[in-house]
C-alpha positions in Angstrom: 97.6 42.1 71.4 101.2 42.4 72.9 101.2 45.2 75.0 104.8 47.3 74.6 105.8 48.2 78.3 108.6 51.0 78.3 111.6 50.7 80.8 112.5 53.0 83.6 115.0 55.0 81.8 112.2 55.9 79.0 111.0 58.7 80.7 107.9 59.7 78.7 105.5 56.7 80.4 105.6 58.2 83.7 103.4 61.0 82.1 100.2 59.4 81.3 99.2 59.8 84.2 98.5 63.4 84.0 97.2 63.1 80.2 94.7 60.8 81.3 93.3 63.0 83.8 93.5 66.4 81.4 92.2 64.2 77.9 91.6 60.9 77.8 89.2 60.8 80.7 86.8 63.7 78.3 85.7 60.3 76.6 83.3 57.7 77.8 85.1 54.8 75.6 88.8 54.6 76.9 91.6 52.1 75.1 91.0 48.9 75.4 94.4 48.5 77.2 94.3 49.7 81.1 94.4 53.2 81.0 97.1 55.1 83.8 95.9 54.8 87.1 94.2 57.7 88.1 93.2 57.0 91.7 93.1 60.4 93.7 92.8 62.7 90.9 95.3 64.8 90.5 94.1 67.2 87.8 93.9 70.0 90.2 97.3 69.6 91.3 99.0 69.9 88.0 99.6 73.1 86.5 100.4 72.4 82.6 102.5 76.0 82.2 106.0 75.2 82.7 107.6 76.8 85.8 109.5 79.6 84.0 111.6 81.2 86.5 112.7 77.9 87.6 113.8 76.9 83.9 115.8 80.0 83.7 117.8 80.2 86.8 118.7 76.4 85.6 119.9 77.5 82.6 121.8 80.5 84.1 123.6 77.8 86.6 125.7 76.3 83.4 129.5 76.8 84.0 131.2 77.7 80.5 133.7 75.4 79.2 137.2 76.8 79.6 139.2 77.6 76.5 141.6 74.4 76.0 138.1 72.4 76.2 137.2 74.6 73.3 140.3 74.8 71.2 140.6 71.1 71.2 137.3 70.5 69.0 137.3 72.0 65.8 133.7 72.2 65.7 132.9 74.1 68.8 136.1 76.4 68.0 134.4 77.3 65.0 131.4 77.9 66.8 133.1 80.4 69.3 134.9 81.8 67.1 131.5 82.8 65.2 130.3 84.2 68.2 127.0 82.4 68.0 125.4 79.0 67.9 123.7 78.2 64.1 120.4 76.4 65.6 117.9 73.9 64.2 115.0 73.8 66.2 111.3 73.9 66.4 109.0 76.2 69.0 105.9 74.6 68.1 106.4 71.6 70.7 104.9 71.5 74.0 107.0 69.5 76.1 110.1 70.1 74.4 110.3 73.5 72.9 107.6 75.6 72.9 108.1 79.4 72.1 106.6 82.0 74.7 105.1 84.7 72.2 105.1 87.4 75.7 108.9 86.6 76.2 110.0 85.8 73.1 111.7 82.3 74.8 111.1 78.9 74.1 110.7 76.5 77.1 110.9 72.5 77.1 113.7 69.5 77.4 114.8 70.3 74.1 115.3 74.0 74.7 116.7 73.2 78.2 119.5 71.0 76.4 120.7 73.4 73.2 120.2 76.4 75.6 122.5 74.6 78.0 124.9 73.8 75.5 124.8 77.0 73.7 126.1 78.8 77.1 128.6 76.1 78.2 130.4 76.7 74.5 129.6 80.6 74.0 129.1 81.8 78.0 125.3 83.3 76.6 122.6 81.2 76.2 120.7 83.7 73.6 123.9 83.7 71.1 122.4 81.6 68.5 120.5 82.0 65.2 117.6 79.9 64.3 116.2 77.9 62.0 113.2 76.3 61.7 112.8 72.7 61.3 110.2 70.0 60.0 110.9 66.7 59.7 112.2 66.7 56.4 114.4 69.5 56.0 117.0 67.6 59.3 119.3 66.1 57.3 119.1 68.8 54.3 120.1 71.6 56.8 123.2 69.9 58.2 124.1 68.5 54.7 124.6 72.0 53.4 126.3 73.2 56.9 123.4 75.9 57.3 123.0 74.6 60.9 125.9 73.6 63.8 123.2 71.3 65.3 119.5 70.2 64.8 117.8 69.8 68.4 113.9 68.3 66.9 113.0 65.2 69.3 115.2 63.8 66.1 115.0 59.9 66.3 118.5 58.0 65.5 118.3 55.4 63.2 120.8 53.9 60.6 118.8 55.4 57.6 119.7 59.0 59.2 123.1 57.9 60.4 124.1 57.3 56.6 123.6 61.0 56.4 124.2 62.8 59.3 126.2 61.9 62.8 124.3 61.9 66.0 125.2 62.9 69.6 123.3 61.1 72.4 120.3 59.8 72.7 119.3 62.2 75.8 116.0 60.7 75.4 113.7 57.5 74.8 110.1 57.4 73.8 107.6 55.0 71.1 105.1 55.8 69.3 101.2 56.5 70.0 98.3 56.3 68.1 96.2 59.7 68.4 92.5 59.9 67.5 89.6 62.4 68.2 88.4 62.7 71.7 84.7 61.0 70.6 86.2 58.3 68.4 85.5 54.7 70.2 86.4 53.0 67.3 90.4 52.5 67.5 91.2 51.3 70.6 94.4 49.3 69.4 96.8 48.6 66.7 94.6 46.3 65.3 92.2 48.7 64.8 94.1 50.7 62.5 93.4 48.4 59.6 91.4 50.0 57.1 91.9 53.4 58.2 93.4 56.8 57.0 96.3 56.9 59.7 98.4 60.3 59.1 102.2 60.6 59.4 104.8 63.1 59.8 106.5 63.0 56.1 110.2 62.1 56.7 109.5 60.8 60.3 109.1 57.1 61.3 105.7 57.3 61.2 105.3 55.5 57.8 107.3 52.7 58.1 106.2 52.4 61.6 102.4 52.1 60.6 104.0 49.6 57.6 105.4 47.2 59.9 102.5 47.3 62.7 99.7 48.4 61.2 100.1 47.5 57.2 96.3 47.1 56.4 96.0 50.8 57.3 96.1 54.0 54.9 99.1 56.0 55.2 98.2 59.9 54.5 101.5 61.9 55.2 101.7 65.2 56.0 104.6 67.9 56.3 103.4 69.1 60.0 102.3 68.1 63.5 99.3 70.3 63.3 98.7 69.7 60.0 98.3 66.1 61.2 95.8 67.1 63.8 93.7 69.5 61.2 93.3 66.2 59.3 92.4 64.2 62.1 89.7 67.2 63.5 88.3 67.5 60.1 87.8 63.6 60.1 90.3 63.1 56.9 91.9 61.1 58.6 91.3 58.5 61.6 94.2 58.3 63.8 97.5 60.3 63.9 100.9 58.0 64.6 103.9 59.6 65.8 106.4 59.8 68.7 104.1 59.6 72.0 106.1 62.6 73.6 104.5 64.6 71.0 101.0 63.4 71.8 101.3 64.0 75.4 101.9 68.0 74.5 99.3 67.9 72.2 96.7 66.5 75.3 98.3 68.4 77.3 97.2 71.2 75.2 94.5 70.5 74.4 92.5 69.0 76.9 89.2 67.2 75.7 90.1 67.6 72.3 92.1 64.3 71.5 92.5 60.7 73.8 95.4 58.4 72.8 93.7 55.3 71.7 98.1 53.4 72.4 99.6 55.7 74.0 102.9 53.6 73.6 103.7 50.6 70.8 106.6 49.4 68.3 110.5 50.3 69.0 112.6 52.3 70.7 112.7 56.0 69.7 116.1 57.2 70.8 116.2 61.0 70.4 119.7 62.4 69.7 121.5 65.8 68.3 122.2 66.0 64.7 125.7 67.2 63.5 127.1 67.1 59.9 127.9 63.4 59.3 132.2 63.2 60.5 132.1 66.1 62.4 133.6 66.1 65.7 131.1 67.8 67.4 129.9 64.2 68.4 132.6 63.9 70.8 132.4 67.8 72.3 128.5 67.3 72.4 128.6 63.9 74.1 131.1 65.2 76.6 128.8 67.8 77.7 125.6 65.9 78.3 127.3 63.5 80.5 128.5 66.4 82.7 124.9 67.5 82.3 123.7 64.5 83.1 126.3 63.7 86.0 125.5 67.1 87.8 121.8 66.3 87.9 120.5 69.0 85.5 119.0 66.2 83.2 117.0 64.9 85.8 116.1 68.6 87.4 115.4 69.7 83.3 113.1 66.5 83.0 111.0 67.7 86.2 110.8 71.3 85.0 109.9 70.3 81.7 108.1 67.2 81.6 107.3 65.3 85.5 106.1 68.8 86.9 103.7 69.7 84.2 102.1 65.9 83.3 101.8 64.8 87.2 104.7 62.0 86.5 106.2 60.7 89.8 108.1 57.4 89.4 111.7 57.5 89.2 113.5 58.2 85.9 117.2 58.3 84.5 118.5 59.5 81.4 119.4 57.0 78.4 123.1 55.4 78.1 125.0 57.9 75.7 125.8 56.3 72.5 123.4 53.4 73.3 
């Protein structure tokens, strides 16, 4: 089987590392692909819990943007205008934004970035309201203008951009394949033929697992852990869905789940959802190549992701509007 390598700017690779050593190693049968080198184990030396301090004196370093920048967009004039930021989001993921039940914050990539944003445009990183999101409520929210933004590691592809506009990427992953710590069974795409493979509904997961795996049984479900109570109750044999979301999970959860691919199939560019025309593109775009430029994509990225999963090769963020 082809093996799908990821490029230096897709960040998420340099992590396996780390979810080897904390879940994949709890299993005697490993993929049959190489797993991540683990030489000098390093298990020890990574501490999962984000660095939370250093996240939000980060945060607290954003400049805010000076009024003419504001004034000339209509969509973050409305947002200032407001007073506060109408947010899309999720807390339930690890990596990217998890919510701190003691602190009432939420920590991760995706947090660092609409936090970031949410001060450069309003001067207060905590003036927003939220709303939850699943993977099939993204476009519904924006549709109906109940949201200014949607930040859910939300994959851009031309089905989605029919719908709704997209600032970015800010982020590249693929997919995995997910299966229970004690399953030696799947140890490749190949393997998922004949088997209950579950889905995020309104993800990419299903015509993902169409195109690569189209022997298999698709099961879909609204929820990552609903996903995961299917695959621990043995409904279901594998769980397929962006790898960055995996690696939480393991990360999690160590001993409880090895990734049988940790990486196959295309590009999964992750972008910002606005309301399809909206100018916000342009404002949002803007911003995350000043975040980018000042190096608070790259210090985010250690705080959130390299610090936590043991990653150590060097990574850059995407091309915007690549």
């Amino acid at each position: 089987m082809k093996k799908f390598m990821l490029d230096r700017r897709q960040a998420i690779s340099l992590g396996f590392t780390a979810a080897a050593s904390l879940g994949l190693t709890a299993c005697s049968d490993g993929p049959s692909e190489p797993a991540a080198d683990t030489k000098g184990d390093n298990t020890a030396a990574v501490n999962t819990d984000i660095d939370k301090d250093a996240f939000d004196k980060l945060v607290a370093t954003v400049e805010q943007a000076d009024d003419a920048t504001i004034q000339a967009n209509s969509w973050a004039k409305a947002i200032k205008d407001a007073g506060t930021f109408r947010l899309g989001a999720t807390r339930t993921s690890v990596l990217f934004s998890q919510l701190d039940e003691t602190t009432g914050k939420v920590y991760g990539f995706d947090a660092a970035i609409y936090l970031s944003l949410i001060r450069y445009i309003l001067g207060d990183e905590n003036k927003y309201d939220y709303t939850q999101m699943t993977s099939d409520t993204r476009e519904s929210v924006l549709q109906n203008d109940n949201v200014d933004a949607v930040f859910a590691t939300y994959t851009i592809n031309d089905k989605r951009k029919a719908l709704v506009s997209f600032a970015g990427p800010y982020f590249v992953a693929h997919q995995g394949v997910l299966v229970a710590a004690d399953n030696s069974d799947i140890n490749s795409i190949d393997d998922l033929k004949g088997k209950k493979v579950a889905v995020q509904s309104g993800s990419t997961g299903p015509q993902i697992v169409e195109e690569y795996a189209p022997e298999a049984e698709v099961q879909e479900f609204s929820k990552d852990d609903e996903c995961r109570a299917a695959l621990e109750q043995g409904r279901v044999d594998a769980y397929v869905v962006d790898n960055t979301l995996h690696m939480g999970n393991i990360v999690k959860n160590p001993g409880k789940y090895r990734l049988a691919v940790d990486s196959f199939g295309p590009e999964d560019k992750y972008g910002i959802g606005l309301k399809l025309g909206s100018d916000g593109v342009d404002f949002v775009n803007d911003f995350l190549k000043k975040f980018e430029d000042d190096g608070k994509w790259a210090e985010f990225y250690k705080i959130c992701i390299a610090d936590r999963t043991g990653a150590t090769a060097e990574t850059e963020a995407p091309v915007l509007g690549d």
